[in-house]
VORO-319215 format. One line per field, with one value per residue (C-alpha): residue in three letters; x, y negated, z negated. Coordinates in steps of 0.02 Angstrom, whole numbers. Each point is the difference from the previous one (the first is absolute). Layout:
% VORO-319215
resn <- [ALA, ...]
px <- [X, ...]
py <- [Y, ...]
pz <- [Z, ...]
% end
This chain:
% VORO-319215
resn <- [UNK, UNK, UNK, UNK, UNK, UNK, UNK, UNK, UNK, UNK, UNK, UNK, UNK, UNK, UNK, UNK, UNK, UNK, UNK, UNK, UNK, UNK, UNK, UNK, UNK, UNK, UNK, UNK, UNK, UNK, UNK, UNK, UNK, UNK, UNK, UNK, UNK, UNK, UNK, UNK, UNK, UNK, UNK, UNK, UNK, UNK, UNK, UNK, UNK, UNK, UNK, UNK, UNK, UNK, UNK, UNK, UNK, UNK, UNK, UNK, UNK, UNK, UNK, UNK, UNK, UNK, UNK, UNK, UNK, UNK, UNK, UNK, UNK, UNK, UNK, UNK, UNK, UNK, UNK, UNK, UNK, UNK, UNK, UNK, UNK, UNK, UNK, UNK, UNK, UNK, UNK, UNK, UNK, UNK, UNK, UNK, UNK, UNK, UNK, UNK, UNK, UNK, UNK, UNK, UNK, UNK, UNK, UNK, UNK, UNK, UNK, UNK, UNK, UNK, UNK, UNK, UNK, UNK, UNK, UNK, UNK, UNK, UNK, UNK, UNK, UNK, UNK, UNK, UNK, UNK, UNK, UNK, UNK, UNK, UNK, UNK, UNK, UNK, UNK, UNK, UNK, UNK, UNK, UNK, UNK, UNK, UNK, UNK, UNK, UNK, UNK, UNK, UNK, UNK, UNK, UNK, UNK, UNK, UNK, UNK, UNK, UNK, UNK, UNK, UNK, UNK, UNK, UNK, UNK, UNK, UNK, UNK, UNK, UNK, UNK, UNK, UNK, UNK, UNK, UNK, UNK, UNK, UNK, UNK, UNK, UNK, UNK, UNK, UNK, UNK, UNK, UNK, UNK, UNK, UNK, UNK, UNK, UNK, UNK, UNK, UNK, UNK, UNK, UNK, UNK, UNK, UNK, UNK, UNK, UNK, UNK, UNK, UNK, UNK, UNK, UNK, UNK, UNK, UNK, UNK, UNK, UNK, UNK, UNK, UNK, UNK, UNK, UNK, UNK, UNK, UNK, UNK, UNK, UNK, UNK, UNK, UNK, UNK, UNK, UNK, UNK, UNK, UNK, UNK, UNK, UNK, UNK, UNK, UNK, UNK, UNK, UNK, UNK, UNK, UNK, UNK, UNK, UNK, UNK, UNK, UNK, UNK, UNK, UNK, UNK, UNK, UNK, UNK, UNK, UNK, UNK, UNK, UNK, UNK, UNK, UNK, UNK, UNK, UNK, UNK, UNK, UNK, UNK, UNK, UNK, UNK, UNK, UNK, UNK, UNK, UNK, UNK, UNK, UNK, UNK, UNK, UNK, UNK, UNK, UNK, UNK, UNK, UNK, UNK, UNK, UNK, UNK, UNK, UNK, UNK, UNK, UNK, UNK, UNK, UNK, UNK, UNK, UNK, UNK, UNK, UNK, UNK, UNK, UNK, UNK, UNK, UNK, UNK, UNK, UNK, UNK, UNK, UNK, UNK, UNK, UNK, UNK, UNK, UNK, UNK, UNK, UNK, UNK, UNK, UNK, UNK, UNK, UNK, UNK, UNK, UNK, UNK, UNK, UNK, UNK, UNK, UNK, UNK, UNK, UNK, UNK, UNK, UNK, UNK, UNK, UNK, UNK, UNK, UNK, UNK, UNK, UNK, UNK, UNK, UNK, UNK, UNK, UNK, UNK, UNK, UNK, UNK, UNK, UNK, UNK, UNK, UNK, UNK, UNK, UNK, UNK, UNK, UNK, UNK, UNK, UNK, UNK, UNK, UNK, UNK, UNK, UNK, UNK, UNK, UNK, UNK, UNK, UNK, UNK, UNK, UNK, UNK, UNK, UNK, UNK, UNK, UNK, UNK, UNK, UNK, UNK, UNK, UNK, UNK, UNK, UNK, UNK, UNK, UNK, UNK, UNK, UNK, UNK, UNK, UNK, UNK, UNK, UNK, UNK, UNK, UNK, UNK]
px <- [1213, 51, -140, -18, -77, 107, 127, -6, -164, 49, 109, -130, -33, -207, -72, 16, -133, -160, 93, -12, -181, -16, 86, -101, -146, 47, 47, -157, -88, 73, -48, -150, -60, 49, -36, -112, -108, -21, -26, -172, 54, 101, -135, -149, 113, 42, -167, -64, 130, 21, -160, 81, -105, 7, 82, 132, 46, -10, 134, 140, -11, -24, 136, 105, -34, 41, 174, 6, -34, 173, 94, -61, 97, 159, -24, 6, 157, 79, -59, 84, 177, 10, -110, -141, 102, 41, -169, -77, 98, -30, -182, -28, 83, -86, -182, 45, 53, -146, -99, 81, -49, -172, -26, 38, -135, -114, -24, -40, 167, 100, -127, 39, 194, -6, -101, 88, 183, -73, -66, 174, 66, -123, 27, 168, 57, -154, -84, 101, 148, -31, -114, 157, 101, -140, 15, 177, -22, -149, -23, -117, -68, -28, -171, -21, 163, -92, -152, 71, 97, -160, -91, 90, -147, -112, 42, 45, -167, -83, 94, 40, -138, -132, 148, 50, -183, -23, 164, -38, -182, -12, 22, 136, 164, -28, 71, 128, 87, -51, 98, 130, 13, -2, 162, 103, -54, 45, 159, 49, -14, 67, 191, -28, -134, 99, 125, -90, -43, 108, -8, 27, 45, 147, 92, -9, 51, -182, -113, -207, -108, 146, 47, 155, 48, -56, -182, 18, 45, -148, -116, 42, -28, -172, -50, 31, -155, -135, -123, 109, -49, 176, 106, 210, 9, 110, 40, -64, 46, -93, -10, -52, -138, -78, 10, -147, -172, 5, 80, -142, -132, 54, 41, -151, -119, 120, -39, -185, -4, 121, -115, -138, 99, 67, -197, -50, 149, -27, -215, -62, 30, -81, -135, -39, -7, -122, -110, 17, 102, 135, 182, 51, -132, 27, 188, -66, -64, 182, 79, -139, 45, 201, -49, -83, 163, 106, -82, -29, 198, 56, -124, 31, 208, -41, -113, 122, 155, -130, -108, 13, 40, -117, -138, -11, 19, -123, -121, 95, -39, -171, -68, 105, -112, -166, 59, 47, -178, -95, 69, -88, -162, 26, 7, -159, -99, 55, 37, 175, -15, 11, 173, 71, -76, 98, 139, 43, -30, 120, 145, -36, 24, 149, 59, 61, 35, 159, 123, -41, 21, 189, 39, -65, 135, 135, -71, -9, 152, 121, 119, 122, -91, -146, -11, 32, -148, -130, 48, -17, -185, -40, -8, -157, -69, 35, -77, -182, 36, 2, -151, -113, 0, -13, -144, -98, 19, -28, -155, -59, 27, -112, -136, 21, 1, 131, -108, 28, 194, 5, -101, 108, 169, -72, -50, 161, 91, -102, 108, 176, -63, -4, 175, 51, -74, 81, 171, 86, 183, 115, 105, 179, 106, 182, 88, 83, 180, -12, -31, 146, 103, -39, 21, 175, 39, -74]
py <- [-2260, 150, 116, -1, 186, 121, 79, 168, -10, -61, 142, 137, 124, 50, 108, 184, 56, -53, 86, 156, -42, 12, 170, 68, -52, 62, 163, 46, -69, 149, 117, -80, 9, 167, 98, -65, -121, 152, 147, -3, -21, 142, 110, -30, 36, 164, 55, -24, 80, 152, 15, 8, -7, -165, 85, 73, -198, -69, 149, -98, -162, 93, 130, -170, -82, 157, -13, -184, 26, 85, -126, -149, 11, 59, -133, -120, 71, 5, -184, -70, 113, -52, -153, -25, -41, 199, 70, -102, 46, 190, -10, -72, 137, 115, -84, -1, 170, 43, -79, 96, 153, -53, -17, 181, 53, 169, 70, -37, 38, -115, -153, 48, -12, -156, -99, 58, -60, -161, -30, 47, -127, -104, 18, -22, -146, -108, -96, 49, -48, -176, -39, 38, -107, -156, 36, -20, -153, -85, -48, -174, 52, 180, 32, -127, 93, 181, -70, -58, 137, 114, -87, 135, 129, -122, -90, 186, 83, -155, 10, 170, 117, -77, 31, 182, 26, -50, 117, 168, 6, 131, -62, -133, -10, 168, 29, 116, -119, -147, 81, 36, -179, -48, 96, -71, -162, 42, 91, -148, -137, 103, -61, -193, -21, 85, -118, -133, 62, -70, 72, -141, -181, 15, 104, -165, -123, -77, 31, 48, -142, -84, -90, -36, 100, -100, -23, 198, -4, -110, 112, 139, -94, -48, 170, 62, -87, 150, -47, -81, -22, 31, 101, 48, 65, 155, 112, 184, 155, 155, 85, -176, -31, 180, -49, -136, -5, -84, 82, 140, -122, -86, 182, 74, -179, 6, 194, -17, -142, 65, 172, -98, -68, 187, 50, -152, 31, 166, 23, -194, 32, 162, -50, -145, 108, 105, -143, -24, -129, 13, 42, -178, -98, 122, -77, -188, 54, 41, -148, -104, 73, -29, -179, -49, 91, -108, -176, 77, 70, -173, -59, 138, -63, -173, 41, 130, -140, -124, 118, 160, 127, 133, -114, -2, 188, 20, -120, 98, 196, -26, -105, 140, 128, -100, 7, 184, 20, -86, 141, 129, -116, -28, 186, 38, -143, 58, -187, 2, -189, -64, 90, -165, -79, 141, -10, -176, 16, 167, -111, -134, 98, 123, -164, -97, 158, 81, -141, -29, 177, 6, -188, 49, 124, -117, -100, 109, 129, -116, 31, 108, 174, -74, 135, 152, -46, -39, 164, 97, -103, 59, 181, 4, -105, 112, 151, -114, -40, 181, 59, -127, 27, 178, -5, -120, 106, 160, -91, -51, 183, 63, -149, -64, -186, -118, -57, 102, -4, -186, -23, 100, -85, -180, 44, 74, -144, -147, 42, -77, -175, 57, 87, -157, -113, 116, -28, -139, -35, 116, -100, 17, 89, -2, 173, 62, 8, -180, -58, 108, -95, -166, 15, 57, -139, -115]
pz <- [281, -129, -42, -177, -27, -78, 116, -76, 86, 156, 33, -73, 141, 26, -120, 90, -132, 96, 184, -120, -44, 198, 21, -139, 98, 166, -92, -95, 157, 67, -119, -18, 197, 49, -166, -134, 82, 130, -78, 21, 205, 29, -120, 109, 155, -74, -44, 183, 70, -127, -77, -166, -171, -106, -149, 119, 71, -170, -53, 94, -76, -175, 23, 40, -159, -90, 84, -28, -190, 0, 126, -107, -131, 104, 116, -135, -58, 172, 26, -168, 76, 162, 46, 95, 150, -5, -46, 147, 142, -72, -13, 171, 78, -109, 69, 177, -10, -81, 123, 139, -90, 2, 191, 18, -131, 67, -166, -172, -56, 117, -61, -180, 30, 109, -124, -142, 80, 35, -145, -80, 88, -23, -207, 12, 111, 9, -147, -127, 72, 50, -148, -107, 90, -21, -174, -6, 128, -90, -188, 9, 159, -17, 4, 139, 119, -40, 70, 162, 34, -38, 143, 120, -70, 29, 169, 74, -49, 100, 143, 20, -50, 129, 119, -25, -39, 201, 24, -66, 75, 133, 177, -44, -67, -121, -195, 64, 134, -140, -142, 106, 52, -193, -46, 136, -61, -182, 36, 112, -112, -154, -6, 63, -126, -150, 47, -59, -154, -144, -176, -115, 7, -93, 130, 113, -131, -16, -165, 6, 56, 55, -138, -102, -145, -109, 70, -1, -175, -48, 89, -107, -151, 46, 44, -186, -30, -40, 143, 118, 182, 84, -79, -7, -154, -69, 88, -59, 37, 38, -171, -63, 102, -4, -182, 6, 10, 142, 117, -7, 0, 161, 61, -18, 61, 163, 12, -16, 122, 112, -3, 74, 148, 31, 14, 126, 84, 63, 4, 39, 176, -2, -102, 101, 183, -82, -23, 185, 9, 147, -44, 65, -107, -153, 24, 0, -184, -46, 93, -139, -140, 65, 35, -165, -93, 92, -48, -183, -19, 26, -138, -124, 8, -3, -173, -54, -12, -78, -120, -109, 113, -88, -34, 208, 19, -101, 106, 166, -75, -35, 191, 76, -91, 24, 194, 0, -85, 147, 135, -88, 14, 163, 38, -99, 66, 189, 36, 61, 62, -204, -9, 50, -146, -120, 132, -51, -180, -13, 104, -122, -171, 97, 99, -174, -91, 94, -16, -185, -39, 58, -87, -154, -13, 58, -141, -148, 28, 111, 152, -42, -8, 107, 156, -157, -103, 162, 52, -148, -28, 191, -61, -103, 144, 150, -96, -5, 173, 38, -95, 67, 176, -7, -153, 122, 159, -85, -75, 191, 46, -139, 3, 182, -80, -79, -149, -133, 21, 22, -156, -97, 62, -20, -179, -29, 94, -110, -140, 87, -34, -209, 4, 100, -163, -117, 53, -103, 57, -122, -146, 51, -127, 7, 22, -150, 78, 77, -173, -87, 129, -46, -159, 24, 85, -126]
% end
């Protein structure tokens, strides 16, 4: 008996979009694992080995968001030139050798320039690469791919920090011979993974979501609608989308939020062994907050494809800063048990946040210029990120407490939800020339 169903889809080869969704995972899991999730790892390591001040640890991860608030915007350019395939393979090789730098750290100086060349290769050939090439994969499904690829963070800062955590401590494995380890694992799996990477669906004859053009087509014209859940609509370019209101707003409520991440990042872990609380156990409180961020990214892309993007940031910004809040309680109150409490309502707000704040982009300024304008919104945000680590450790050198500083950021981070609410998706307006054009051919 003849199938009926259409033989155009018989012969349709698998979507390769949701393989890329994978890659992007195993690549920011990388990332994720070995630098961000661990910062607060390799810090603690440092200071019981070197003895050096707070303000002076802090400086590294601060003096490497002042260097990413200049590669930003020139990774985004380099992205949108040569592909994410490109910028991939480069920053991996960048990290590992950054990493091998790091295992031969005996002075300040040496930590400063390891951390800052991973981190440079960090900014250019991790997330931002891969998240543009989701965008240019997904249009239905965006919010939902972002999220899933995201998870790398997530399910690395589980499994990994408890691990290197065990690692560094004197008397096993040790951060120098750990590090080292690290960057022949990075610099290893730099080309095969790059080579799996592929930039946009069109350069293997297959169209986002998988669908037919004209499914693609219809997409587009439902994501003209003002409040849209998914969205494919025009595509801007750079000078347009400086020129709207919001573009700052979502700038400046992904800088604000991001800030407070930058904080926990590097002084949670150091807070927390201050308390008392074992370098191991002070690691279980990261692996929570990791955990609850991974359950709560998946939610925040399911709502974000289903509601108004902004209305959800809003709801994401302002739990993140009620969580961020709680630390500093749990530091004055000397009860570092109900940081697991805060733990999991910090991963909730951050959890759903991240993947919304890179579709709503997608969604309001479109595909073409996508890696140009994430970079060039990055800048703004790396300069917070580098203030706010260094204001709270300098603030812990002068006070010998994390209150007062945590106060302050969580104040200053409650306003992200607001610039979140204030950003309506911008009207299109057709360029000048394009419209000179069609009338000459009318």
């Amino acid at each position: 008996m003849v199938s009926s169903a259409n033989p155009r889809r018989l012969g349709k080869r698998p979507f390769y979009g949701w393989w890329m969704v994978g890659v992007a995972l195993l690549v920011n899991g990388i990332a994720g694992g070995a630098v961000w999730s661990s910062v607060g790892v390799w810090i603690e390591a440092l200071e019981v080995q070197f003895a050096w001040s707070r303000t002076q640890l802090a400086g590294a991860f601060s003096l490497s968001q002042l260097e990413s608030s200049f590669v930003g915007p020139l990774a985004g350019f380099l992205t949108d030139r040569f592909g994410p395939r490109r910028m991939v393979l480069v920053g991996l090789i960048g990290m590992g050798i950054g990493f091998l730098v790091f295992s031969l750290t005996t002075n300040i100086a040496i930590f400063y320039l390891a951390f800052i060349i991973i981190m440079l290769g960090a900014g250019l050939g991790t997330f931002l690469p891969v998240m543009t090439a989701l965008n240019r994969w997904f249009l239905r499904r965006r919010g939902t791919a972002i999220a899933i690829a995201g998870e790398g963070y997530f399910l690395s800062g589980i499994a990994i920090v408890p691990i290197l955590a065990w690692a560094v401590t004197p008397g096993h494995v040790g951060w120098e011979d750990t590090s080292r380890w690290i960057g022949f694992i990075i610099l290893a799996s730099a080309w095969p993974v790059s080579r799996l990477v592929r930039n946009r669906p069109e350069d293997s004859g297959q169209y986002p979501d998988g669908d037919e053009p004209a499914e693609v087509q219809a997409a587009g014209q439902q994501a003209r609608e003002p409040e849209a859940g998914t969205a494919a609509g025009p595509d801007f370019t750079v000078r347009q989308a400086l020129r709207t209101p919001a573009f700052w707003y979502i700038t400046f409520g992904h800088s604000l939020s991001s800030m407070l991440n930058a904080a926990l990042t590097v002084h949670l872990i150091l807070m927390l062994t201050d308390q008392d609380l074992s370098l191991q156990m002070a690691s279980f409180v990261w692996s929570v907050i990791m955990a609850t961020g991974a359950v709560f990214q998946l939610i925040g892309g399911y709502l974000g494809d289903r509601l108004s993007k902004r209305l959800v940031l809003f709801v994401c910004g302002t739990v993140q800063a009620a969580g961020f809040a709680g630390f500093a309680l749990a530091a004055l109150t000397d009860t570092p048990e109900i940081v697991f409490l805060f733990g999991v309502v910090y991963g909730a707000g951050f959890g759903a946040r991240i993947p919304l704040t890179t579709a709503i982009r997608g969604d309001y300024f479109g595909r073409k210029a996508f890696a140009s304008i994430m970079g060039i919104s990055s800048a703004p945000m790396y300069l917070l990120m580098l203030v706010a680590p260094l204001f709270a450790g300098a603030m812990y050198d002068l006070t010998d407490s994390y209150v007062i500083p945590f106060m302050v950021l969580a104040a200053m981070g409650s306003l992200s939800g607001v610039c979140f609410l204030m950003a309506k998706k911008p009207e299109w307006v057709e360029p000048a020339w394009a419209t000179g054009q069609a009338r000459q051919r009318a």
